[in-house]
N, C-alpha and C positions, 0 to 999 in steps of 0.2 A: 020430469017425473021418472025415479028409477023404480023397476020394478023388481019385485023380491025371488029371487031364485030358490028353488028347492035346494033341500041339500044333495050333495050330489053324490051318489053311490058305486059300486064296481058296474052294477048292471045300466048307473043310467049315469056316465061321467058328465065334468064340463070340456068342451073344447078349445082349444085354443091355436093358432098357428103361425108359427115366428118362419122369417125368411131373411138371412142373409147371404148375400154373393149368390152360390148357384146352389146352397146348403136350403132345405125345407125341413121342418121338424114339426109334425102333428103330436101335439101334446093334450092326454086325457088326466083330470085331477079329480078324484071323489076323497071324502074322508077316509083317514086314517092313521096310522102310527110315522107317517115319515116316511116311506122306504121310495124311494126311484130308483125303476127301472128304463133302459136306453138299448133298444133292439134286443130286448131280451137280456142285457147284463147289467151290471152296478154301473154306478157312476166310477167308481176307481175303477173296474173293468175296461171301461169304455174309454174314461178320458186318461191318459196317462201323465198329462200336466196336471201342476198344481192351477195354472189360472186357467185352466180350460175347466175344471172341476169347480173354481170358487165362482165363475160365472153362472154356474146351470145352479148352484145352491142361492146366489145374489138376490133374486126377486122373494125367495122363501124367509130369508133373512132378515131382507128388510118389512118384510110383513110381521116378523112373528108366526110364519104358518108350518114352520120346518115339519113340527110333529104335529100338524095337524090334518093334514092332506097327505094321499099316496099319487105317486108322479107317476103315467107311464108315457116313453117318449117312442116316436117310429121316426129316425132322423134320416135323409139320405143327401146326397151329394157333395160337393164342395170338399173343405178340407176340418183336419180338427178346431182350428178356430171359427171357422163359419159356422159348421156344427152344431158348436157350444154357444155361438151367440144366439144363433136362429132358436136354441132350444132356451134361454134364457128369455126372450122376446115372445116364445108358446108360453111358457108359463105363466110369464109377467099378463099375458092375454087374458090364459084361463083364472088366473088369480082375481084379475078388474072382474068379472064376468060372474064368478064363485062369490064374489063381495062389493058390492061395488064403495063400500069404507076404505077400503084399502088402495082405491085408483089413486086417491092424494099422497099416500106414501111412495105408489110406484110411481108417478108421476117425477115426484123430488129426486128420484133415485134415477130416471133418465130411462127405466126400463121397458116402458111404453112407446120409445120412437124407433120406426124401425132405420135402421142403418140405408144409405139410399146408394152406395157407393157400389159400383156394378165392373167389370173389364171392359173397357174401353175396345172397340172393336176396331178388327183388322182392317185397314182400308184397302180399295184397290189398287193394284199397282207398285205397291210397297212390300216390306217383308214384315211390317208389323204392324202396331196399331200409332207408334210415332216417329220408328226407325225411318231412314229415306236410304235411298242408294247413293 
């Protein structure tokens, strides 16, 4: 039984949060014209890749919700591609969550799994995590 969410506003978002590698990205969505913002800047601001930017739009996309929802993203760690996944994976969250119609489109679209692949740690004794001496 899913149950039906309000719509969601500036004062009362949905949330949502993607994590990959050592990147976390808290993602807030309420209605509106389209616009995402990421620590305060654009998306071109922010990402300076093209595939780093067509990730974070990917989940909006395949919904149809581009112009329908404003994004606000709080991302830290890792690097720009972690980033842009972890923040692709927040949204794809708060999108299921905001509708839950649209779980079967992110679903197809792979946007819902989170990535499990982590750095392999340092062992003892060694100079790395599979170097030997």
């Amino acid at each position: 039984m899913t149950q039906a969410v309000a719509q969601p506003t500036r004062a009362n978002p949905i949330w949502g949060v993607g994590r990959r590698k050592t990147a976390i990205a808290r993602v807030r969505i309420w209605t509106g014209q389209g616009q995402i913002s990421i620590n305060g800047k654009t998306v071109e601001e922010f990402f300076t890749e093209d595939k780093d930017r067509k990730a974070v739009y990917a989940p909006l996309v395949a919904t149809d919700a581009l112009k329908t929802y404003d994004v606000g993203v709080n991302v830290k760690g890792g690097g720009h591609t972690g980033q842009a996944d972890a923040t692709k994976l927040g949204i794809a969250r708060a999108l299921a969550k905001a509708d839950p119609s649209l779980e079967a489109a992110l679903r197809d679209g792979k946007f819902l799994t989170r990535d499990p692949r982590m750095v392999e740690r340092k062992k003892y004794g060694q100079p790395g995590a599979r170097r030997k001496f």
